[in-house]
C-alpha positions in Angstrom: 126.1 122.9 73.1 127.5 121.5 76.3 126.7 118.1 77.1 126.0 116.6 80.6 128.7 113.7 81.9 127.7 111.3 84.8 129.8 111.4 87.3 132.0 109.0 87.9 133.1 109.0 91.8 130.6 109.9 94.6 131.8 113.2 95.1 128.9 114.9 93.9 126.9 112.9 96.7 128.7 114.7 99.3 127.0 116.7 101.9 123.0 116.3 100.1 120.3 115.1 101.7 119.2 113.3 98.4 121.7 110.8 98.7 121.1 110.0 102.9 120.9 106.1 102.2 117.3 104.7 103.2 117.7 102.4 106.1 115.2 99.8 107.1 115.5 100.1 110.9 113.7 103.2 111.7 110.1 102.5 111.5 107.5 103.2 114.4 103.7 102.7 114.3 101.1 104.6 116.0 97.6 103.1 116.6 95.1 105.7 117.4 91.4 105.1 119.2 92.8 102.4 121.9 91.2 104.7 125.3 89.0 101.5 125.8 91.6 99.1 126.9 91.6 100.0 130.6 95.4 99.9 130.6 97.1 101.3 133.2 99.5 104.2 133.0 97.8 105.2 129.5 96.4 108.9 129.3 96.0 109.0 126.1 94.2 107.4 123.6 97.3 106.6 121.4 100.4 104.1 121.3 103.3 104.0 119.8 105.4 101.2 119.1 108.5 99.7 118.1 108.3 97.9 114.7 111.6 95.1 114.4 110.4 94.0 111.0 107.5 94.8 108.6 106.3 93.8 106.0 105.9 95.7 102.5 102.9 97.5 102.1 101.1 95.8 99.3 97.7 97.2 97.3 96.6 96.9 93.6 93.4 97.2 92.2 91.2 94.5 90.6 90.0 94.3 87.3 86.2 94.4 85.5 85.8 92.7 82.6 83.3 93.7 80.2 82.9 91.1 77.2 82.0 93.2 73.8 81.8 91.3 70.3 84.5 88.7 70.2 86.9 90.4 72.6 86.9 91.8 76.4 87.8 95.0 77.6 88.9 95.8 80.9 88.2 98.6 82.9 89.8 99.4 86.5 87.9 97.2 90.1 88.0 97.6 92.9 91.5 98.2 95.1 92.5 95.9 97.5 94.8 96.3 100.6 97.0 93.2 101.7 97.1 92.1 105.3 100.2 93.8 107.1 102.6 91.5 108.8 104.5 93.3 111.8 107.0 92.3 114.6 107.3 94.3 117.5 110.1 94.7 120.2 108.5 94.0 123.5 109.7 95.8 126.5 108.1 95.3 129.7 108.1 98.8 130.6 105.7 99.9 127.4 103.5 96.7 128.1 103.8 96.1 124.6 101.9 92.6 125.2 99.4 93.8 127.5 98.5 96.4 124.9 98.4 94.0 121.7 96.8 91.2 123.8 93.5 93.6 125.1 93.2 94.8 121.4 93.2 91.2 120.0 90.6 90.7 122.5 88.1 93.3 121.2 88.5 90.9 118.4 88.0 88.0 119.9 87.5 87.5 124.0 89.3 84.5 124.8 87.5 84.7 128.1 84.3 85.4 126.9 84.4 83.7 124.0 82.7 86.9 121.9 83.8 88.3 119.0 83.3 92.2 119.3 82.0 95.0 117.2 83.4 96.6 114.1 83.0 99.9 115.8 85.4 99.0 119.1 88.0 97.0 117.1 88.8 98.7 114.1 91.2 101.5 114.6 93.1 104.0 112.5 96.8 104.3 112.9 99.9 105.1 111.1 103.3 103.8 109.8 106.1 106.3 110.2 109.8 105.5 108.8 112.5 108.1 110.0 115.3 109.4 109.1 118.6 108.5 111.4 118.0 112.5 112.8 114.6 111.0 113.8 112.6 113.6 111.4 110.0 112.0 109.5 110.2 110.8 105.7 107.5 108.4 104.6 103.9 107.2 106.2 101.2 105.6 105.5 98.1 106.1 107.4 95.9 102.9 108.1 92.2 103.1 108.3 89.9 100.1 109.9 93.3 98.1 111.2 92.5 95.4 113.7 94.7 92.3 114.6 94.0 89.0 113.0 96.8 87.2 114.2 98.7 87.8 117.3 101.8 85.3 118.5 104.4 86.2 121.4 108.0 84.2 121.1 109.1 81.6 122.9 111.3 82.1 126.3 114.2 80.6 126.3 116.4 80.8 130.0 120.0 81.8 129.5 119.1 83.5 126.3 119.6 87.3 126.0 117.8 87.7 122.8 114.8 90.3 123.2 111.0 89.1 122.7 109.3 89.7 119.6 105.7 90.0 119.1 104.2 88.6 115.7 100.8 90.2 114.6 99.1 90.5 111.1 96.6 93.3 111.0 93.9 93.5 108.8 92.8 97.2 107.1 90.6 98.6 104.8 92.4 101.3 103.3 95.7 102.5 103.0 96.7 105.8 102.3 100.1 106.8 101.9 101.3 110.2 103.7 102.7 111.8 100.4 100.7 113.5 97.2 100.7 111.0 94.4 98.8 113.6 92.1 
């Protein structure tokens, strides 16, 4: 009987896709349902746009306590879905700010001082990471997302460093785009 060796070099990493390290840097996010926003030069009903940083996608699931005799047993809750913290790349041409800013404001109307309806805010959407080919390899598709918090840097003349825009969305599902049955 022939037994199996681990290899010692990387030479059996050579030319396979498996071993294509997983980079951090290629992630986009698409937020579907946005039509109402009056923005100009938008003829669809999606956007995409240009994550800089983002946070880990963090669920679990609660726990239900049922007390029997002298002991408890615990039986599976309800899931919960952490907020999503994300940083954008703002370029003027995309109106990345414009975009963020009119969806906050279904929210909450700064001018009107209203907050808005479930049914306008709450968008689905989706978190794509690429490959560095640009071909897809994860997602994670986001169901009642809406922006909780939304913060634009600071300017700063004589700088060259690009403007970020901070937002936390809020969702009430996450599903992730691969079979974990």
């Amino acid at each position: 009987m022939a037994s199996y060796v681990e290899p010692i070099g990387a030479y059996h990493m050579i030319g396979k896709d498996a071993y294509e390290p997983q980079r951090s840097t290629n992630y986009w996010i698409h937020i579907y349902g946005l039509d109402d926003l009056g923005l100009k030069n938008n003829a669809t009903d999606e956007i995409t746009l240009c994550v800089n940083k983002i946070d880990g996608i963090d669920y679990s699931v609660g726990s239900i306590e049922v007390p029997y005799g002298n002991t408890k047993v615990k039986f599976a809750g309800l899931p919960e879905f952490k907020d999503i913290n994300i940083v954008f790349n703002d370029f003027i041409g995309k109106n990345t700010q414009e975009i963020l800013s009119k969806w906050f404001a279904l929210v909450f109307n700064p001018d009107t001082q209203v907050i808005g309806r479930a049914s306008r805010y709450k968008k689905s959407g989706q978190i794509i990471e690429t490959a560095p080919d640009g071909s897809m390899e994860r997602s994670w598709t986001l169901y009642g997302a809406w922006p909780s918090n939304l913060s634009i840097d600071g300017h700063e003349y004589g700088s060259d460093s690009q403007v970020k825009i901070n937002m936390t969305l809020k969702v009430d599902y996450v599903k992730p785009g691969w079979s974990l049955a």
